[in-house]
SELO-14744 format. One record per residue (C-alpha): residue number from 0; residue in three letters; x, y, z. Coordinates in pm, 1 decimal, m for minus. Layout:
<recs>
<rec><i>NUM</i><aa>ala</aa><east>X</east><north>Y</north><up>Z</up></rec>
...
</recs>
This chain:
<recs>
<rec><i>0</i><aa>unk</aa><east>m396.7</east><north>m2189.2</north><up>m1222.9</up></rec>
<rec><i>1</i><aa>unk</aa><east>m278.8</east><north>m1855.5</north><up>m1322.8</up></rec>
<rec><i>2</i><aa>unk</aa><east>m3.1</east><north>m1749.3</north><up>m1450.2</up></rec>
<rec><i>3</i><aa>unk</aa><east>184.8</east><north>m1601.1</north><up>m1190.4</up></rec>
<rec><i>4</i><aa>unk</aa><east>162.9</east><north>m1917.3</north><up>m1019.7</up></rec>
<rec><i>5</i><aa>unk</aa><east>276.6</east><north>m2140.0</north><up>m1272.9</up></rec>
<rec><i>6</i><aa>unk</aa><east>603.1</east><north>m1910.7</north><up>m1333.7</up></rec>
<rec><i>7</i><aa>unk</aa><east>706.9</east><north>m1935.5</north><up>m1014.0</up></rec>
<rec><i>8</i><aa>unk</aa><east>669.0</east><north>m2291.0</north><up>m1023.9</up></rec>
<rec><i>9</i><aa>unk</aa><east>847.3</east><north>m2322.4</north><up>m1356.0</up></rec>
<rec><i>10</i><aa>unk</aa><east>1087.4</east><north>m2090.7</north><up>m1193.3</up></rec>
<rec><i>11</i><aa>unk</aa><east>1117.2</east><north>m2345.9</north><up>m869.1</up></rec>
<rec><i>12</i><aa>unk</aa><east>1135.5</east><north>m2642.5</north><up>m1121.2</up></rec>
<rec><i>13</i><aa>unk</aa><east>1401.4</east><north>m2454.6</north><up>m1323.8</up></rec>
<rec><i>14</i><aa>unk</aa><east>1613.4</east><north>m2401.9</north><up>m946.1</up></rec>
<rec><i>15</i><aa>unk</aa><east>1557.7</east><north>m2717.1</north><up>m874.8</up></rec>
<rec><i>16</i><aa>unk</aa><east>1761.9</east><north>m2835.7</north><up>m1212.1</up></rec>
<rec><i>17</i><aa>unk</aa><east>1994.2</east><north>m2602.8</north><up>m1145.8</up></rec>
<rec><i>18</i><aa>unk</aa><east>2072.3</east><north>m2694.7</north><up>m798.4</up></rec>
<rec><i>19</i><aa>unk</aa><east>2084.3</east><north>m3064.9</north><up>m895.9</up></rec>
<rec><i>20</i><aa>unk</aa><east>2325.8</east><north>m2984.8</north><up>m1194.1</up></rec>
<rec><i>21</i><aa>unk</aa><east>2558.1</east><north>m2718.7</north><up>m947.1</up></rec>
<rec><i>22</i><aa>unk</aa><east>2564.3</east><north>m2964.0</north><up>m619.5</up></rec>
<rec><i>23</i><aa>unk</aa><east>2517.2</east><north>m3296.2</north><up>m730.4</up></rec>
<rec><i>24</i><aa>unk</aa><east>2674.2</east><north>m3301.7</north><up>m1077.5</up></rec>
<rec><i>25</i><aa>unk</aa><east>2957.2</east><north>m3018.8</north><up>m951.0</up></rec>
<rec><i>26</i><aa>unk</aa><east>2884.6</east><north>m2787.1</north><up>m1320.8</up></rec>
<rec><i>27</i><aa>unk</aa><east>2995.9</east><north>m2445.2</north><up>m1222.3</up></rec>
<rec><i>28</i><aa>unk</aa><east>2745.7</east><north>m2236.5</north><up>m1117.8</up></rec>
<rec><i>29</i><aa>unk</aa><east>2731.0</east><north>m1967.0</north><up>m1407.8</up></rec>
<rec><i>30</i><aa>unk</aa><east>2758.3</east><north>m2230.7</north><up>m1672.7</up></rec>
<rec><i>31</i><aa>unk</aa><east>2459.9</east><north>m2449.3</north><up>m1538.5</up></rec>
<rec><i>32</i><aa>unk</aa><east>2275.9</east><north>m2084.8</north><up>m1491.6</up></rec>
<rec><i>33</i><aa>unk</aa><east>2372.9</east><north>m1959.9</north><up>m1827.5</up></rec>
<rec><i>34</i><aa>unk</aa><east>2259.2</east><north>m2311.3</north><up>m2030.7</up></rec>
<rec><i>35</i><aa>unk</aa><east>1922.6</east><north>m2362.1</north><up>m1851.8</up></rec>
<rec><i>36</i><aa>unk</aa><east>1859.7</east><north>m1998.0</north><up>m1923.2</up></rec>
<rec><i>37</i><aa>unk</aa><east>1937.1</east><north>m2039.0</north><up>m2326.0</up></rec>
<rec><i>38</i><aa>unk</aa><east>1682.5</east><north>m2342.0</north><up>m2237.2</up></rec>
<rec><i>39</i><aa>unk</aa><east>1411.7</east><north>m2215.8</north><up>m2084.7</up></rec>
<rec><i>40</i><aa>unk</aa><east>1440.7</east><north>m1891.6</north><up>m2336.3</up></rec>
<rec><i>41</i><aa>unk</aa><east>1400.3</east><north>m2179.3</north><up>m2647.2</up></rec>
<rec><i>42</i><aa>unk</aa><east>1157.0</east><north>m2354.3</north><up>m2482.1</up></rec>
<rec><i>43</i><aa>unk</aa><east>893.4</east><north>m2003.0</north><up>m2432.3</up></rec>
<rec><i>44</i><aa>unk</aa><east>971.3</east><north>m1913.6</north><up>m2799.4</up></rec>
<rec><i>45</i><aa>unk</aa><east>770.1</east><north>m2266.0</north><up>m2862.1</up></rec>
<rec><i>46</i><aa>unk</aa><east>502.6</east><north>m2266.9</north><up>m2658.4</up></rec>
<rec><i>47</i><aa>unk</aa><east>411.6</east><north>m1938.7</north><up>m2799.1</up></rec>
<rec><i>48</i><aa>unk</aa><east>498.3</east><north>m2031.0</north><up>m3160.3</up></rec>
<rec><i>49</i><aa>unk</aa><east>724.1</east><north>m1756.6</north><up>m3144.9</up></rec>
<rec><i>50</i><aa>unk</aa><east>484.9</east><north>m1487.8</north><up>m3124.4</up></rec>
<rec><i>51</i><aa>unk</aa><east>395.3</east><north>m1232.3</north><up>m2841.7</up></rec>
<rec><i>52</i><aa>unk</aa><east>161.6</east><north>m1325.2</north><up>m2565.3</up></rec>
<rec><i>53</i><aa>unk</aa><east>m60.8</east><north>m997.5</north><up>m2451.2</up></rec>
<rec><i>54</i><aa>unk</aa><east>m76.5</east><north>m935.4</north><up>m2065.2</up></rec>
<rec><i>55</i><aa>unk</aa><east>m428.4</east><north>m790.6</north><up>m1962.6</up></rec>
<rec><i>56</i><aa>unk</aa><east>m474.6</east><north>m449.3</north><up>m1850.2</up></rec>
<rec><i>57</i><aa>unk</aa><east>m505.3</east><north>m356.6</north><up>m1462.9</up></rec>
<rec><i>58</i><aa>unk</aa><east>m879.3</east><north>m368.9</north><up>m1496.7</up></rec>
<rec><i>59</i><aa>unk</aa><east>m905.3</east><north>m628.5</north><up>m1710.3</up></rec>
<rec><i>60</i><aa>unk</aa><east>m963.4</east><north>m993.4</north><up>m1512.7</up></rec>
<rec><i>61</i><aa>unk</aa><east>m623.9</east><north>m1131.1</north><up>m1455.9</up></rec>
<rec><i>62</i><aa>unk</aa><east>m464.5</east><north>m793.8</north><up>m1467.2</up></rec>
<rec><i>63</i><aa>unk</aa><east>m502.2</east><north>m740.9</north><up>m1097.6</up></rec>
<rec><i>64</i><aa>unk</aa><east>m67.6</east><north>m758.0</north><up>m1040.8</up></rec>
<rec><i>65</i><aa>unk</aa><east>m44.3</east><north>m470.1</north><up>m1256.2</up></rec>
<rec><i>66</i><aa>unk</aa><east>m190.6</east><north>m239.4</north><up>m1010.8</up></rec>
<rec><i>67</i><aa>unk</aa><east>57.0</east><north>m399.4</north><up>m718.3</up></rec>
<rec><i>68</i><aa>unk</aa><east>372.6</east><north>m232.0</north><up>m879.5</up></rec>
<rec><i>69</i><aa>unk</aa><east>195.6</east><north>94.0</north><up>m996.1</up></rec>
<rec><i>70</i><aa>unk</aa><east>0.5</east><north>366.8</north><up>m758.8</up></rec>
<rec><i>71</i><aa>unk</aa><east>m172.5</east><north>655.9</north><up>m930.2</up></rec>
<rec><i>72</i><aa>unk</aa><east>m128.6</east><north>984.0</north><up>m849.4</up></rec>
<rec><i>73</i><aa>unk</aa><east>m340.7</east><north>1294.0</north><up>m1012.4</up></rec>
<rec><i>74</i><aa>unk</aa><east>m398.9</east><north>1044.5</north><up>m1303.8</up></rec>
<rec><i>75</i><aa>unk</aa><east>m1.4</east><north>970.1</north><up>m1362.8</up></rec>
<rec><i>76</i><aa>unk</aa><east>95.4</east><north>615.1</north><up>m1326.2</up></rec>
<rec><i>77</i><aa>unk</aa><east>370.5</east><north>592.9</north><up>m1069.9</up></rec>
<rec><i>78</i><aa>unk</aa><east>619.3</east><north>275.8</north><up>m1075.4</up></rec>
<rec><i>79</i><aa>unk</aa><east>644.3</east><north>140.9</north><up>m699.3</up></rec>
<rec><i>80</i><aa>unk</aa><east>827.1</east><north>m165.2</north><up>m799.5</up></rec>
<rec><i>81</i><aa>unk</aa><east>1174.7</east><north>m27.7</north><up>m633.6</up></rec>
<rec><i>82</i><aa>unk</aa><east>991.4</east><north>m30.3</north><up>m337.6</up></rec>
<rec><i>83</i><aa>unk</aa><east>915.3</east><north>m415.9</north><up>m366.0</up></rec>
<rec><i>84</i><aa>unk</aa><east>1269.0</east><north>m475.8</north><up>m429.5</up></rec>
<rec><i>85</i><aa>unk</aa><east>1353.1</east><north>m267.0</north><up>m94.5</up></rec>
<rec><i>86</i><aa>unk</aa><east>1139.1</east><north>m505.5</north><up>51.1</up></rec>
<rec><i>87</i><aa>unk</aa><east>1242.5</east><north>m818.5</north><up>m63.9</up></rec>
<rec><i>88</i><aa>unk</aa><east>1616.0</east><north>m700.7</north><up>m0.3</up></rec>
<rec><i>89</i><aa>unk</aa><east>1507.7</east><north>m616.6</north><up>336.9</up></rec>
<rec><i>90</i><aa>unk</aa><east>1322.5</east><north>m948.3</north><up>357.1</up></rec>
<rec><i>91</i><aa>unk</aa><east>1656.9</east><north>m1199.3</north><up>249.7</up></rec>
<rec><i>92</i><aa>unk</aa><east>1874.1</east><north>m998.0</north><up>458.4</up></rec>
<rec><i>93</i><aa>unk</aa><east>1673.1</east><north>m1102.4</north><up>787.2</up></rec>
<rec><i>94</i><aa>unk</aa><east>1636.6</east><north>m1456.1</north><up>612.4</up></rec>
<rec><i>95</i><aa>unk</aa><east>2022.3</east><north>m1457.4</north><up>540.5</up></rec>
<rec><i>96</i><aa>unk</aa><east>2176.3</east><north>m1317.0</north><up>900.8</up></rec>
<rec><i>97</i><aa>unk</aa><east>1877.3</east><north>m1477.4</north><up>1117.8</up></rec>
<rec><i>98</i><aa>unk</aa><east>1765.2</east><north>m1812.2</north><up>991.5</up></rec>
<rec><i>99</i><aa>unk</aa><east>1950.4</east><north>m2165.9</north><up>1030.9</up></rec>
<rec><i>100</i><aa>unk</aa><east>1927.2</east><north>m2164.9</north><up>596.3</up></rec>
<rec><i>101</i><aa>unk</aa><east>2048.1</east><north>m1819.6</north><up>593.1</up></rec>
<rec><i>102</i><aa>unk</aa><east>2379.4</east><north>m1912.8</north><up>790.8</up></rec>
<rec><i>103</i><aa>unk</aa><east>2401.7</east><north>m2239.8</north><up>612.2</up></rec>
<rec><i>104</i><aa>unk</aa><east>2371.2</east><north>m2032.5</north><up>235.3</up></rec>
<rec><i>105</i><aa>unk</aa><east>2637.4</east><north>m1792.9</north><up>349.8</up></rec>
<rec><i>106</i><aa>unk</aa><east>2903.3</east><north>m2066.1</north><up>506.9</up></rec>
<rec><i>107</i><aa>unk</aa><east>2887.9</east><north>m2214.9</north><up>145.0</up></rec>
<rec><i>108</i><aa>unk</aa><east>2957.7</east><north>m1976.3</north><up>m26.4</up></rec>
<rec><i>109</i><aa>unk</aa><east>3239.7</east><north>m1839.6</north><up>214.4</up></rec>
<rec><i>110</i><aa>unk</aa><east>3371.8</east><north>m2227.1</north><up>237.0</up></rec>
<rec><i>111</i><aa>unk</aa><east>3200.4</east><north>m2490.5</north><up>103.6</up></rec>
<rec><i>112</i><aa>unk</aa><east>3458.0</east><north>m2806.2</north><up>226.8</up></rec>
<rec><i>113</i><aa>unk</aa><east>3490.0</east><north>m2598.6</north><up>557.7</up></rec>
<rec><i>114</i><aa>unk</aa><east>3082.4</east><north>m2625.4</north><up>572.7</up></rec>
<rec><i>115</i><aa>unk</aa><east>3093.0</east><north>m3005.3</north><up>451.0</up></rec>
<rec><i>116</i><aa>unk</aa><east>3334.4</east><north>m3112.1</north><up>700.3</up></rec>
<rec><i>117</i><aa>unk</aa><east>3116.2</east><north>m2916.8</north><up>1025.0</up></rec>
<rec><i>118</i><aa>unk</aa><east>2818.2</east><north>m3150.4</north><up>945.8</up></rec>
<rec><i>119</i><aa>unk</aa><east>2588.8</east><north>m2955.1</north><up>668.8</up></rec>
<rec><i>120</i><aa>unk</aa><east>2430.8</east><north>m3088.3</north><up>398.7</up></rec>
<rec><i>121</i><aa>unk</aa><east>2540.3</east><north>m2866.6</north><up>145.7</up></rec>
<rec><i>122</i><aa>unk</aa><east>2432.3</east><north>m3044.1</north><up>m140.0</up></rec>
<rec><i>123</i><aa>unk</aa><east>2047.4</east><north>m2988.1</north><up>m19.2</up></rec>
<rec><i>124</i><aa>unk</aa><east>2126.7</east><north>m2573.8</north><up>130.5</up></rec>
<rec><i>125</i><aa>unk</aa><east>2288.5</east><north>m2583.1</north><up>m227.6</up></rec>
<rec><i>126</i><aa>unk</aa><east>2005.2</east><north>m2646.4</north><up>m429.1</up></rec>
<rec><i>127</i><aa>unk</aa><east>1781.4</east><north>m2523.3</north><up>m189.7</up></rec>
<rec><i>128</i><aa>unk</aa><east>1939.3</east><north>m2148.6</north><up>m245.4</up></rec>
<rec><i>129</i><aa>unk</aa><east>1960.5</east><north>m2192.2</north><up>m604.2</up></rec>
<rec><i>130</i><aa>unk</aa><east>1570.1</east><north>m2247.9</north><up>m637.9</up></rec>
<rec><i>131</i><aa>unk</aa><east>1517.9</east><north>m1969.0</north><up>m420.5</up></rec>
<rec><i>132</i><aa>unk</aa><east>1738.6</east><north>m1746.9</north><up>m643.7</up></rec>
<rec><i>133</i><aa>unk</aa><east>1525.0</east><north>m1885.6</north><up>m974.0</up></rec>
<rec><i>134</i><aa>unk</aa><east>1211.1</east><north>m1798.6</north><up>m738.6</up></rec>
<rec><i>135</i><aa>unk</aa><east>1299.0</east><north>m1457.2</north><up>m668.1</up></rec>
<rec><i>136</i><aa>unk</aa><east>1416.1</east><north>m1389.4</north><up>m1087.3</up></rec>
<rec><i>137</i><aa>unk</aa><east>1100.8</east><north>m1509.4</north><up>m1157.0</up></rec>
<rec><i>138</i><aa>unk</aa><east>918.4</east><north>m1241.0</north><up>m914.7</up></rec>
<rec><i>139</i><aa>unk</aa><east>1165.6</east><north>m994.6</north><up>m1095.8</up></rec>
<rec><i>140</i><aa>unk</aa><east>1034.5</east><north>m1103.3</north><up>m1420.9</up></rec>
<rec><i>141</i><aa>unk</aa><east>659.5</east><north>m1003.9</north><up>m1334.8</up></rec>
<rec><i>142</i><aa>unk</aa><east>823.3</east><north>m655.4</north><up>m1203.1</up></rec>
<rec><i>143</i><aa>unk</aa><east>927.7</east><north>m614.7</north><up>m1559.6</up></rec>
<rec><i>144</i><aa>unk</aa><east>614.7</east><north>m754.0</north><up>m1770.1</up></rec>
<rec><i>145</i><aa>unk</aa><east>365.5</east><north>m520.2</north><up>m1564.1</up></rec>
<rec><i>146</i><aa>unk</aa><east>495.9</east><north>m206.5</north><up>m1745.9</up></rec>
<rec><i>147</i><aa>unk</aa><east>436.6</east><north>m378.8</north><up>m2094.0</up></rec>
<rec><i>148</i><aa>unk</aa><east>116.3</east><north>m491.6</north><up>m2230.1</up></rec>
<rec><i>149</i><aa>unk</aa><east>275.0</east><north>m753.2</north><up>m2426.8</up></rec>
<rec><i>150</i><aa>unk</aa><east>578.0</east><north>m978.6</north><up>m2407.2</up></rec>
<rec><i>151</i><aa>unk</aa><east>805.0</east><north>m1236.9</north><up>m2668.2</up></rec>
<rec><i>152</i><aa>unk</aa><east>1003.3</east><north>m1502.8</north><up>m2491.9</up></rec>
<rec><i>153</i><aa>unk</aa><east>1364.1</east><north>m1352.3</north><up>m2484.5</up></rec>
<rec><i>154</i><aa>unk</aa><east>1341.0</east><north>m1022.8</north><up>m2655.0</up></rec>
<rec><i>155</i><aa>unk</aa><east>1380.6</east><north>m850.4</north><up>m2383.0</up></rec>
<rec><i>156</i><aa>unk</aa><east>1684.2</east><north>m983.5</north><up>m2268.0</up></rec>
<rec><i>157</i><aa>unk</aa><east>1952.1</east><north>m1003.7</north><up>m2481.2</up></rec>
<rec><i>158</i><aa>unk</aa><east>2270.6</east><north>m1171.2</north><up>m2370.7</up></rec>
</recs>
């Protein structure tokens, strides 16, 4: 399995947690968000030993999602990842005002009791946004790693 694939499962695994510890256990939101990330940062920094792990090159095998986010033009590289986030923004705004899950996520977070009390399960659209949210900061994370050749589990991201 590569590893795109398995950071978007660790990154549905991860919203899964954080769903469970948000709905079921009632931890706000940013606190549950904020430990898992200190978590998950600690964790990388031991599976790599604490060292850098090198991404291959866009011609390299394995390096083909490099050459998704970049087009090249007269032999400049040109960054076309804002136009992936237009998408996906485009994408979860039809998901949000035109699916059953979309109205569900948005009458929870305008009134969760309200939404409780009309017959939702909010505890599963809860958790079920939550890993979606972890899904889509994972896709953000590949954004970012295919303009470096290398990366060290939270440099990057200082909080």
């Amino acid at each position: 399995m590569g590893r795109n694939a398995c950071q978007h499962l660790d990154g549905c695994a991860v919203g899964v947690l954080n769903g469970c510890l948000v709905a079921l256990m009632d931890l706000p939101p940013f606190l549950a968000t904020l430990c898992t990330c200190m978590i998950t940062r600690g964790l990388g920094s031991i599976i790599v030993g604490g060292f850098g792990i090198s991404w291959p090159a866009a011609a390299a095998e394995g390096g083909w999602f490099r050459s998704i986010f970049k087009i090249q033009v007269n032999g400049t590289n040109i960054p076309i990842g804002f136009i992936w986030i237009i998408l996906l923004v485009i994408l979860m705004t039809f998901v949000l005002n035109h699916t059953k899950v979309g109205r569900y996520t948005l009458a929870i977070g305008s009134n969760k009791e309200a939404t409780r009390l009309s017959g939702v399960n909010v505890k599963f659209y809860h958790i079920y946004g939550i890993c979606d949210l972890w899904i889509l900061c994972r896709t953000g994370s590949n954004f970012l790693l295919c303009n470096f050749r290398n990366s060290s589990a939270g440099k990057r991201s200082r909080i």
